[in-house]
Backbone bond lengths (Angstrom), bond angles and torsions (degrees), N, CA, C in turn:
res aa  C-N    CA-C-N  psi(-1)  N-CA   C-N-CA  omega(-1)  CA-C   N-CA-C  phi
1 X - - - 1.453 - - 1.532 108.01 -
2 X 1.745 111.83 137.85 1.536 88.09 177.49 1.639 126.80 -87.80
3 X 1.141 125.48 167.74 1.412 130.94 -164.98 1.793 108.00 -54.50
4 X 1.618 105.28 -36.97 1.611 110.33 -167.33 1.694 77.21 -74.51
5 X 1.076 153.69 -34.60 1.779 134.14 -175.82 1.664 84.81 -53.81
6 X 1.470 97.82 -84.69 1.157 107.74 -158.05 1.955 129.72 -6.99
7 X 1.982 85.25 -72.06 1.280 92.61 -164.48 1.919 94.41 -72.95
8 X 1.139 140.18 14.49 1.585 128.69 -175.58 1.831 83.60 -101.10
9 X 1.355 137.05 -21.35 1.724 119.94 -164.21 1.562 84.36 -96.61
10 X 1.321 134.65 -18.09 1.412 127.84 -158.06 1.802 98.96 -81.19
11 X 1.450 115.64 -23.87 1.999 121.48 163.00 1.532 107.26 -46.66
12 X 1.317 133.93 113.06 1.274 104.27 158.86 1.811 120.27 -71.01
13 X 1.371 125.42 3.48 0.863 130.57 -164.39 1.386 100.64 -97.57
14 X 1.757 128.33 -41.65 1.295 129.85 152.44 1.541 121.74 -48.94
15 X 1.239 142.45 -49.89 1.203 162.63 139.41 1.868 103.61 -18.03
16 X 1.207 114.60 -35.23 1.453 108.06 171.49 1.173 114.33 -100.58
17 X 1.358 123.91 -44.10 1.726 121.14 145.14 1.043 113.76 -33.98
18 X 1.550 167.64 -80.93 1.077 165.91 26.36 2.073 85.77 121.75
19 X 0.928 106.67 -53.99 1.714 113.08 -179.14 1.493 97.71 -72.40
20 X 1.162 122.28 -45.67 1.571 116.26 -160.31 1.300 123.25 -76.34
21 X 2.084 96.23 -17.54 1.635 105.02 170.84 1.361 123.68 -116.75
22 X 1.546 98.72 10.39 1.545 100.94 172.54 1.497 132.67 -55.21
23 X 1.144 127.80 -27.72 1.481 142.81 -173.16 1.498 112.87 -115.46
24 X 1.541 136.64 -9.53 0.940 149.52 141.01 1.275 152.67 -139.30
25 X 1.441 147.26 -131.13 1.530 136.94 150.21 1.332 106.54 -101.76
26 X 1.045 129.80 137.80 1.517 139.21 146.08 1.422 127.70 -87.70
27 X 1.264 145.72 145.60 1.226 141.67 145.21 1.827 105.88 -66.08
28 X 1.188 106.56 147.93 1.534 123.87 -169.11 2.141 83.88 -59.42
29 X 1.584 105.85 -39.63 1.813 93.76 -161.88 1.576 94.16 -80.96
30 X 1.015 147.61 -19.01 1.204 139.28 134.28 1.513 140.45 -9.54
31 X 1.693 100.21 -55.86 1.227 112.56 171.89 1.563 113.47 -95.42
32 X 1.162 105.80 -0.65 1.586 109.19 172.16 1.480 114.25 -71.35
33 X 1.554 96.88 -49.88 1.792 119.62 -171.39 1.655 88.28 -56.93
34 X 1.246 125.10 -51.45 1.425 115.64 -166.50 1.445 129.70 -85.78
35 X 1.343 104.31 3.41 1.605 129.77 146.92 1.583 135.68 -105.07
36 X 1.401 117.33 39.46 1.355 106.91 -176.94 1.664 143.75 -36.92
37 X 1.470 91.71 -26.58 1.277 85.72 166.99 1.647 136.23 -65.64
38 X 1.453 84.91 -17.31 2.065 89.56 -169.95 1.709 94.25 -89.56
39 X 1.365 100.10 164.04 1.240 120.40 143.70 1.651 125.05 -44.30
40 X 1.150 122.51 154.19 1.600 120.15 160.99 1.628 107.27 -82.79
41 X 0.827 142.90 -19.86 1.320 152.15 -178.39 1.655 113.26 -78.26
42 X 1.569 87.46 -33.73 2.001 107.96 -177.14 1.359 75.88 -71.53
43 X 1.410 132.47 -78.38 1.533 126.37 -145.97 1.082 94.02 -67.71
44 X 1.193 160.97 -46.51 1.062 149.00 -163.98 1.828 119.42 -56.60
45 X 1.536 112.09 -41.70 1.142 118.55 168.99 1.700 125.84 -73.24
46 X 1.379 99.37 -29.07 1.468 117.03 168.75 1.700 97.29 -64.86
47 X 1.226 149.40 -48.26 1.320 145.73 -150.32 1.661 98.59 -87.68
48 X 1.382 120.77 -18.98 1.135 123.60 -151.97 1.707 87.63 -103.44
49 X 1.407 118.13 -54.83 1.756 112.11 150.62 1.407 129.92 -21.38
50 X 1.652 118.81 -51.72 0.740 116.64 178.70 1.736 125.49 -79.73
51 X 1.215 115.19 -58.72 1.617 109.93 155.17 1.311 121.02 -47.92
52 X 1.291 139.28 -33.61 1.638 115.68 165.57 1.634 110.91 -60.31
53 X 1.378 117.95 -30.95 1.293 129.28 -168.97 1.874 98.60 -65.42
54 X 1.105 102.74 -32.33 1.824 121.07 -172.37 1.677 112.15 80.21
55 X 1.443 99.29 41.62 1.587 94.32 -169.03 2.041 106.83 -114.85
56 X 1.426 90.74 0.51 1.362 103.76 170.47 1.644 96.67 -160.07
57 X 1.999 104.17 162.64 1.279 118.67 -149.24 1.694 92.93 -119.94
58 X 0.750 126.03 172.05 1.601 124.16 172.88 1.747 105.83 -153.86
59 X 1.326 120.73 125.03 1.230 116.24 161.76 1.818 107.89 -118.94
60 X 1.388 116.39 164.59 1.495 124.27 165.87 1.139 106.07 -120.27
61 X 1.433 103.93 140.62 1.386 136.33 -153.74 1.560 106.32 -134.66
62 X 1.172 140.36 82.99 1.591 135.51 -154.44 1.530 112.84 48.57
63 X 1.616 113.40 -97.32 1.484 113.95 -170.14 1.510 120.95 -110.76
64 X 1.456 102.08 -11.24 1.061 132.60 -177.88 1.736 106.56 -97.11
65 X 2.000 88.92 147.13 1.664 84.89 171.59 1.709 88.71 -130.85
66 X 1.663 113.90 151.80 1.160 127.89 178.01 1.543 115.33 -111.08
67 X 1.220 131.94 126.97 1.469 147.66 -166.28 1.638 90.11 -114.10
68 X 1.800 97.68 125.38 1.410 102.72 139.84 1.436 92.32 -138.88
69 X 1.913 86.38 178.32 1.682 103.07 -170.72 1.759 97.82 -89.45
70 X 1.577 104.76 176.19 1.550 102.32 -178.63 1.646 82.84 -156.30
71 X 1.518 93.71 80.23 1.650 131.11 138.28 1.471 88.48 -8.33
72 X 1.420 120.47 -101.30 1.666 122.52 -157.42 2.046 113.20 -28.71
73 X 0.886 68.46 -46.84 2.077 83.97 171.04 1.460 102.95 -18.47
74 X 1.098 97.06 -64.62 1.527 129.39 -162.99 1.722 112.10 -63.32
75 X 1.444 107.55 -48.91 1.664 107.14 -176.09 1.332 96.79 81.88
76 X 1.588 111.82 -135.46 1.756 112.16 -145.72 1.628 82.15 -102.08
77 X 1.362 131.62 3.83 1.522 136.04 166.82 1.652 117.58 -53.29
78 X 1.483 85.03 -23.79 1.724 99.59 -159.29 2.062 105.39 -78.36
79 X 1.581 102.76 -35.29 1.515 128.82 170.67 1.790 116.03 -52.89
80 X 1.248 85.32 -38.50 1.657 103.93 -169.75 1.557 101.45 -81.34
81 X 1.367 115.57 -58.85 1.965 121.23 177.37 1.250 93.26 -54.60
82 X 1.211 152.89 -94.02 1.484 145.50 166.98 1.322 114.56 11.07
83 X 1.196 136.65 -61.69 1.663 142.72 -149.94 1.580 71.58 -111.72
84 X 1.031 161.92 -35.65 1.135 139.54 -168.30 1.852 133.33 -88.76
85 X 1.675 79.96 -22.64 1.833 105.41 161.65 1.158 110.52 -75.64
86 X 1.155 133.19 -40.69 1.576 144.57 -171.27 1.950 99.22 -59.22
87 X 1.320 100.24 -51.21 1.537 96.11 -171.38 1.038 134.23 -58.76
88 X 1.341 148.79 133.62 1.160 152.80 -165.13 1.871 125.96 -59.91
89 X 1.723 90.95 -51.60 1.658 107.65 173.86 1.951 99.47 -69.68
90 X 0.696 119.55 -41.25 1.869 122.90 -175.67 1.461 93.42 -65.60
91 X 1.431 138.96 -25.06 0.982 124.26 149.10 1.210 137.12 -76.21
92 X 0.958 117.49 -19.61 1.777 132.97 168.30 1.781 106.46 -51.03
93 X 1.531 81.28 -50.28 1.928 107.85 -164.90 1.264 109.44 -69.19
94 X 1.636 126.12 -43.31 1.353 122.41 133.98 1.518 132.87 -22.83
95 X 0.828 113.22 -57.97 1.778 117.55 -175.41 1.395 98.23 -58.29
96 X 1.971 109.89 -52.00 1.467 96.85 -153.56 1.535 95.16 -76.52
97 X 1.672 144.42 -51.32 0.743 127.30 163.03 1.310 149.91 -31.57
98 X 1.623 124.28 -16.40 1.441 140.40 168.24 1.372 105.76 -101.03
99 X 1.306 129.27 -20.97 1.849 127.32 153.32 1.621 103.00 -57.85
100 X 1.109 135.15 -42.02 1.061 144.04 -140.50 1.491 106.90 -88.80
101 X 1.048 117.23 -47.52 1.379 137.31 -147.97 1.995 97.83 -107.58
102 X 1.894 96.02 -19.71 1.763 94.39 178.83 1.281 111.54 -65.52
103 X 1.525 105.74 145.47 1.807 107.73 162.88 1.325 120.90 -122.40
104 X 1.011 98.83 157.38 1.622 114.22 -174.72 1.438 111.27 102.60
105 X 1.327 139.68 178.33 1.354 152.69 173.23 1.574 114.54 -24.88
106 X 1.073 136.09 94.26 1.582 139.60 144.20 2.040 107.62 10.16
107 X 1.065 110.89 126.30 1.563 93.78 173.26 1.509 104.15 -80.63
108 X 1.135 125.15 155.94 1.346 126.04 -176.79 1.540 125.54 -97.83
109 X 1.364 129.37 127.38 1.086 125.86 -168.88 1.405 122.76 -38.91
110 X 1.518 135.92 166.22 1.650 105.23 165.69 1.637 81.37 -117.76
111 X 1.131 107.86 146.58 2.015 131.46 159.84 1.109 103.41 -64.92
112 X 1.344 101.94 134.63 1.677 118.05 -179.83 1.745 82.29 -80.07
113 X 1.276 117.57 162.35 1.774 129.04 161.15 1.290 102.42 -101.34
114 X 1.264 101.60 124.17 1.332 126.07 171.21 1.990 119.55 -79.90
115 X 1.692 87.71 106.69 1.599 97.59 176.68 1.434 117.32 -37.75
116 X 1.191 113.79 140.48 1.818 99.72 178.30 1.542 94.01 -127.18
């Protein structure tokens, strides 16, 4: 496999991009809405990782550009991300890894109001 695959699945933040266009196209503001924590600019550079990497495709369409993934990229890699999205704890491992890796300010809890 070459190294530019490599080090683009080693993001967990690419790795969820990479999830969000596996089964269809997205618009880049698409995948923004479904990452709030990042920047659009973050996803934007993350998408640009991933197509140089050749692990997703991008066409423009008027103003808009649409990302899908290209599974084949991948080989028998592609079998393994599959059974590995499906799992429950790899989602856990997600969260803690995309908490982990966020920057800037903590989101802040909200207080339940207390009935009086």
């Amino acid at each position: 496999m070459e190294p530019a695959v490599l080090d683009a699945l080693a993001s967990p933040r690419r790795r969820e991009i990479l999830r969000l266009v596996w089964t269809g196209e997205q618009t880049a503001g698409a995948i923004h809405r479904a990452m709030p924590d990042v920047t659009f600019g973050a996803v934007s550079l993350q998408l640009r990782s991933l197509v140089e990497a050749g692990l997703v495709e991008a066409r423009t369409e008027r103003r808009n550009r649409f990302y899908r993934a290209r599974p084949e990229a991948l080989g028998p890699v592609a079998e393994i991300l599959e059974r590995m999205w499906d799992d429950a704890l790899w989602k856990l491992k997600l969260a803690a890894e995309l908490e982990e890796t966020r920057r800037g300010p903590k989101p802040r809890r909200r207080r339940k109001k207390r009935k009086q």
